[in-house]
N, C-alpha and C positions, 0 to 999 in steps of 0.2 A: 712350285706348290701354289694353287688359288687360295685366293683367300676367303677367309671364316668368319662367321659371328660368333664373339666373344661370349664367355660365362658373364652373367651379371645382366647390366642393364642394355645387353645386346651390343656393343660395339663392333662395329668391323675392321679386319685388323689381317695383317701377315699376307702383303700381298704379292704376287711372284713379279721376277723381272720382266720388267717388260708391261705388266698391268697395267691398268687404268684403276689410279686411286682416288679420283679428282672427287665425284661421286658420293663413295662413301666413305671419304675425310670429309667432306661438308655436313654428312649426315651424322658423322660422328661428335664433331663441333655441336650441332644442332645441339642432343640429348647432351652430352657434358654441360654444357652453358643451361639448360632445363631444368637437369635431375640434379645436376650437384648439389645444390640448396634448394629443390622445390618446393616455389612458394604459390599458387593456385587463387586465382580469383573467388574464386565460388566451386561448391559440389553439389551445389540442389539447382541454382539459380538457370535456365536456358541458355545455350549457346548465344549470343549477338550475331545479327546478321553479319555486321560488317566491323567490325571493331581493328581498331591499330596495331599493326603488328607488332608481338611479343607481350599480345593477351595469352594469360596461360588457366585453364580451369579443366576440372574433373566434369566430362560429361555424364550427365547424374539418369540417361534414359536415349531408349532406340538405340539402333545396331548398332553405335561405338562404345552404351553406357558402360561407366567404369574406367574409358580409355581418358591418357590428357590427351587434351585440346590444346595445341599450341597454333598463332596465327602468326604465319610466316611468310614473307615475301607475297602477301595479299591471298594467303591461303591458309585452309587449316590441314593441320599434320597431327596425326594422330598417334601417341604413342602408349608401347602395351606397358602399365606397371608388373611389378613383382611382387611376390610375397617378402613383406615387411616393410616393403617402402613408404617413406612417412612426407605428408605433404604439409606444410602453414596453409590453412583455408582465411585467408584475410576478408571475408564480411562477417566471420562468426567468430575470428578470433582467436582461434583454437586448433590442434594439430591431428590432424589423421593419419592412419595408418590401413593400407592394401595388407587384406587376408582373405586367400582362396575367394576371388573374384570380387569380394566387398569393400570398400571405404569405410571406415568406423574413427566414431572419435576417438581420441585415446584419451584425453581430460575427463568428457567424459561418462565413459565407461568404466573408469578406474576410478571414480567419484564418489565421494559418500552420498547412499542413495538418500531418495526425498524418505520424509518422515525419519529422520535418525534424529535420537535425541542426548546430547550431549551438554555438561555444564562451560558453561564460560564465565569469566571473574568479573565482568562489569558488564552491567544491561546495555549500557549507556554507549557501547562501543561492540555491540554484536556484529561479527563479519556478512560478507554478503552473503543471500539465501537462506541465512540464520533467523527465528523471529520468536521470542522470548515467548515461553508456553504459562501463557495466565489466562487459559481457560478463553480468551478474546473468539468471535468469530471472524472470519477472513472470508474472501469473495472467491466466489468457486472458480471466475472468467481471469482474474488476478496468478491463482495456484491450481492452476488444472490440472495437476500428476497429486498436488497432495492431495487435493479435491475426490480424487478415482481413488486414494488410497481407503476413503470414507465409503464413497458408494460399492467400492467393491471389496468391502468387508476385508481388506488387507489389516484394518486394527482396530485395536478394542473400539465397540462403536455402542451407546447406549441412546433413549429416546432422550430429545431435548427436557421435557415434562420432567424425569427423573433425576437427569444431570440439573436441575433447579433443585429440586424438592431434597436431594438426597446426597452431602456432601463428600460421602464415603465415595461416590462414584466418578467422582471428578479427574478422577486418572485416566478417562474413555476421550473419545471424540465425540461431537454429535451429528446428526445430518443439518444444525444450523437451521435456518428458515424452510428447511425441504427445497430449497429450488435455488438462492443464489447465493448461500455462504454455508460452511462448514464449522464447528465450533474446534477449538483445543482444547487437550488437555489442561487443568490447572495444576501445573507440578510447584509453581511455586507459589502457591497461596494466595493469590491476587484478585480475586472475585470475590465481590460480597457474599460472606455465608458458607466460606472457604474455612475447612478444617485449621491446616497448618503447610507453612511450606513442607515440602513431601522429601525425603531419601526414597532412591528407587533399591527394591533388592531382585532376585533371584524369585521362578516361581516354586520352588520347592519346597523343600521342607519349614514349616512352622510360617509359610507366608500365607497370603490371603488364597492362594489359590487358582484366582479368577485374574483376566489381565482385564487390567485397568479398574483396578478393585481398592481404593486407598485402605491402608491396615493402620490402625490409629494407634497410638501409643499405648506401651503397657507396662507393666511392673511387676519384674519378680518377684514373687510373695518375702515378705520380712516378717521371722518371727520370731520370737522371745515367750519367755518361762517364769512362772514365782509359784514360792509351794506357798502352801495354807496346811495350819495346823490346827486341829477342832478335838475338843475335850468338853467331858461334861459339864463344865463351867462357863464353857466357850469358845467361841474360834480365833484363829490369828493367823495374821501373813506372814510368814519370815523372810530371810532374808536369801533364800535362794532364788537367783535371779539372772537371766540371762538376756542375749542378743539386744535388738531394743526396747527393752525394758528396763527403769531405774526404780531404786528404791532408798527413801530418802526421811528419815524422822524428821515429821511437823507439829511433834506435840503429844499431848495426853487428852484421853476422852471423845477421839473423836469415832461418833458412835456411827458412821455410816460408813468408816473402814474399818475399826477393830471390835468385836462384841466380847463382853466377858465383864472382867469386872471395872471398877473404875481403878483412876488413875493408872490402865495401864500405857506403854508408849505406844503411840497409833502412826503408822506409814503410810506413806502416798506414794502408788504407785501410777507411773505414766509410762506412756507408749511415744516416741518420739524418732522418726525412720533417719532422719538428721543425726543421729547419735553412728550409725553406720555406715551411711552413703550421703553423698554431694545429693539434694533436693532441689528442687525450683519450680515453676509453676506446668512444667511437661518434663518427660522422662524422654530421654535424645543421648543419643551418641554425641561425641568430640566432634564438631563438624566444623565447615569455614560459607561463608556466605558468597553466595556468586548468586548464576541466573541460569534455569536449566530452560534450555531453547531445539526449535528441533527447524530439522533441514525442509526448507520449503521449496526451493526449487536451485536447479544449478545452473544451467542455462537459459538465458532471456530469449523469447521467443520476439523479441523487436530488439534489433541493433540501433544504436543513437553515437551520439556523442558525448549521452552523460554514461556515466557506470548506474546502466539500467540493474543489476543486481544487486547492488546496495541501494538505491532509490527504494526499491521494492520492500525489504528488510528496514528503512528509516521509514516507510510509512505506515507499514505493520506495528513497528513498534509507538507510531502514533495513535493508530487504529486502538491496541491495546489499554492506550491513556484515555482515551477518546470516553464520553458517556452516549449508553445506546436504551433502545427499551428492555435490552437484560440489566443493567447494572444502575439504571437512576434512581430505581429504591432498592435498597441496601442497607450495610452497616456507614454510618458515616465515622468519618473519625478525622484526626486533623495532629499538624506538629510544629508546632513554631505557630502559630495564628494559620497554619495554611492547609486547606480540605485536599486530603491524602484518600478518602471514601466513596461512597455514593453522593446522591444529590439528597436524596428523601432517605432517613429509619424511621419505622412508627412501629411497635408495638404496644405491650399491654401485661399487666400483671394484677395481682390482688390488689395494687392499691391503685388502679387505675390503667390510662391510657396515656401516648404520650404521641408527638409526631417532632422528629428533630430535623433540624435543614443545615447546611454543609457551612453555610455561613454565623453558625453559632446559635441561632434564634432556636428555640424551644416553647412547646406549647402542651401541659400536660393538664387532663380534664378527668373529673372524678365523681360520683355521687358519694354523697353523707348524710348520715341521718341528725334532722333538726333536734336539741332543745325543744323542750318546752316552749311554746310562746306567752310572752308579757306585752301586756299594755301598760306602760305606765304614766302615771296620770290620769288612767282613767283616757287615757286617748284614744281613738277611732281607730288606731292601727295596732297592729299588735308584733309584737318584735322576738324573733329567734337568732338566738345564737348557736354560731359552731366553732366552737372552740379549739387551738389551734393541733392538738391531738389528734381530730379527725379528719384534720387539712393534708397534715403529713402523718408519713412520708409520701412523697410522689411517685409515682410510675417511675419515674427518671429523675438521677439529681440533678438540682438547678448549681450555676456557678453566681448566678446573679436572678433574684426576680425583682422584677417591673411591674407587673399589671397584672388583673384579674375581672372576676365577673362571677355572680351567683345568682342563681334564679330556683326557683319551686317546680317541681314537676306538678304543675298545674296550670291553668288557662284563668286564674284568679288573677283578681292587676295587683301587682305586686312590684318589688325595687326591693335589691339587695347592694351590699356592698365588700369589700375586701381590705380589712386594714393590716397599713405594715408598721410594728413597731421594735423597738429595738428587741426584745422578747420573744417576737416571731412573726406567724400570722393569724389572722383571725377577722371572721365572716359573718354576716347575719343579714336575715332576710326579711322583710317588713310586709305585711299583708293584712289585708281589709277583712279577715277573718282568722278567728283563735285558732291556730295549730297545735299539736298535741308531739310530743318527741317522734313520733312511728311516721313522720310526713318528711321524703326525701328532697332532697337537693341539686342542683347541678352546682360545680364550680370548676371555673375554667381560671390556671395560670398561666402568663404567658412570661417569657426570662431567657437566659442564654445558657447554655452548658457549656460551653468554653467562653 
């Protein structure tokens, strides 16, 4: 009987008496000592001209691509894989698998894809290609599969304009500066002017609707019951009363709860939601604190010698601490003495303007209308006060004031000053001409709010 090639990885085998087996026993050696454990220099990388024998690599292109490459006795030998056979590719790291004439990775293929977003218990210790979603931008040339997930509309994607302005929208991506970074989502609440860290749900029923639309918290209506009884002499509350509603005697005569005649018993009724549900300053499920982060990339497109996959992930999540020109003016805020915030908050209210800086310093500036002016003595100047009711309150509380300044909305020569005494504060303005109470003022504080 001559002999045959074997099922499987081809061997030759079962050969008649008399044969020549010299041949393809060598050949058969060859592929056992190859395929047993095959392990493959490179599948993309070009053959070598001349490399040492018992180079082994997946030729990645031209008439053998697909086939190994083995260099054997100052030659290459080429042999055919099979469906399922699995190679170690050693400059990438990672394991392939032959199907119906392809190489494919099998790490990863079977990868969780880029943009998946999942929680993890501590920011501080995110796995590689993980990068904690606080809303940061990221460099397009950095993440170029999450980068395409933006431009090519694979996820919620909003203009950068709006994801400022509008913080319900902060669940979106943006296109970043349009040309070299990409923004995140904020799921956990980290950007100045950020709602609330987020719970992600379901788009269906009773949700927002729209993906990457944040749904703000809300509240079951709570309600409660009291009757009232009215008769021609008068009206009155009783005592039926329900859910959260209490009713509680505070006395006789009181005419803005009970009408009718006197001394009769008068009830206070209050509404208080505390009486049937756990309160607090948001309405939230039972939850536990972690860091929701999403998949940025899974393989490093540069091999090294550090673990380029977590490098990338440890500098993203620097990136994220980082201050840029989205986040220098902000809410500031701080804990232990130490700025957890922006650099700059400034706004403004009814009783003024204010600008706060990270380092505690505060500066808040006001108009008020002068007093009367006095000259007394009969002296050349004449003197208004503003007493310290019109001083405060401030745009912003102070923890500590220090200094100030007051001046006339006028081009008159004029000097003011700003005194502090245990009582409070209090201002006035000195000028070479009688002012009348209707003539305003500037007055600038300056102090620390932490």
């Amino acid at each position: 009987m001559p002999s045959r090639i074997l099922p499987g990885i081809g061997l030759n085998g079962f050969w008649g008496l008399g044969e020549q087996w010299k041949v393809g026993g060598d050949e058969n050696w060859l592929k056992l000592s190859v395929l047993a454990q095959l392990v493959v220099e490179s599948a993309t990388a070009a053959l070598p001209s001349s490399p040492d024998d018992g180079y082994i690599a997946i030729v990645p292109n031209g008439a053998e691509a697909g086939k190994i490459a083995v260099r054997d006795n100052g030659e290459w030998v080429y042999l055919e894989p099979i469906n399922g056979m699995r190679a170690w590719v050693s400059d990438v790291d990672t394991l392939y698998r032959f199907k119906d004439g392809t190489w494919e990775d099998v790490l990863t293929k079977n990868a969780i894809p880029v943009g998946f977003v999942a929680w993890w218990a501590d920011r501080n210790n995110l796995p590689g290609g993980w990068v904690a979603a606080d809303g940061q931008e990221v460099s397009r040339t950095t993440f170029p599969d999450a980068a395409a997930l933006v431009t090519d509309g694979k996820v919620p994607v909003v203009a950068e304009n709006d994801w400022q302005s509008t913080p319900t929208l902060r669940g979106s991506y943006t296109a970043g500066d349009g040309s070299t970074t990409v923004r995140l989502p904020d799921y956990n609440g980290k950007s100045a002017g950020s709602i609330a860290a987020v719970m992600l749900r379901g788009d269906g029923a009773l949700s927002a609707g729209t993906p990457g639309v944040i749904q703000q918290d809300a509240l079951q209506n709570i309600t409660g019951q009291f009757g009232i009884r009215a008769s021609s002499t008068g009206a009155s509350m009783g005592g039926q009363v329900g859910g959260s509603i209490k009713v509680e005697q505070v006395g006789n005569d009181i005419a803005s709860v009970t009408v009718g005649s006197p001394n009769q018993t008068s009830w206070l009724y209050t509404f208080d939601a505390s009486r049937v549900a756990r309160t607090d300053v948001e309405t939230r499920s039972t939850n536990v604190t972690g860091c929701w982060a999403i998949k940025l990339f899974g393989a490093p497109a540069n091999i090294g010698v550090v673990d380029v996959t977590q490098l990338a992930s440890d500098f993203a999540a620097l990136v994220a601490q980082a201050y840029t020109r989205t986040n220098i003016v902000g809410t500031v805020s701080q804990e232990s003495g130490v700025p957890t915030g922006a650099i700059i908050e400034s706004g403004g209210n009814a009783n003024g303007e204010y600008v706060r800086f990270a380092d505690g310093t505060q500066i808040c500036w006001k108009t008020v209308q002068l007093d009367a002016a006095s000259n007394p003595g009969g002296t050349a100047m004449f003197f208004s006060t503003i007493s310290a009711g019109a001083l405060e309150p401030f745009p912003a509380a102070f923890q500590e004031v220090f200094g100030g300044s007051v001046a006339l909305e006028t081009n008159t020569a004029q000097w003011g000053q700003v005194n502090f005494t245990p009582g409070g504060l209090s201002a006035f303005v000195a000028s070479a001409i009688s002012r009348t109470s209707g003539v305003t003022a500037n007055v600038t504080i300056f102090g620390r709010w932490f």
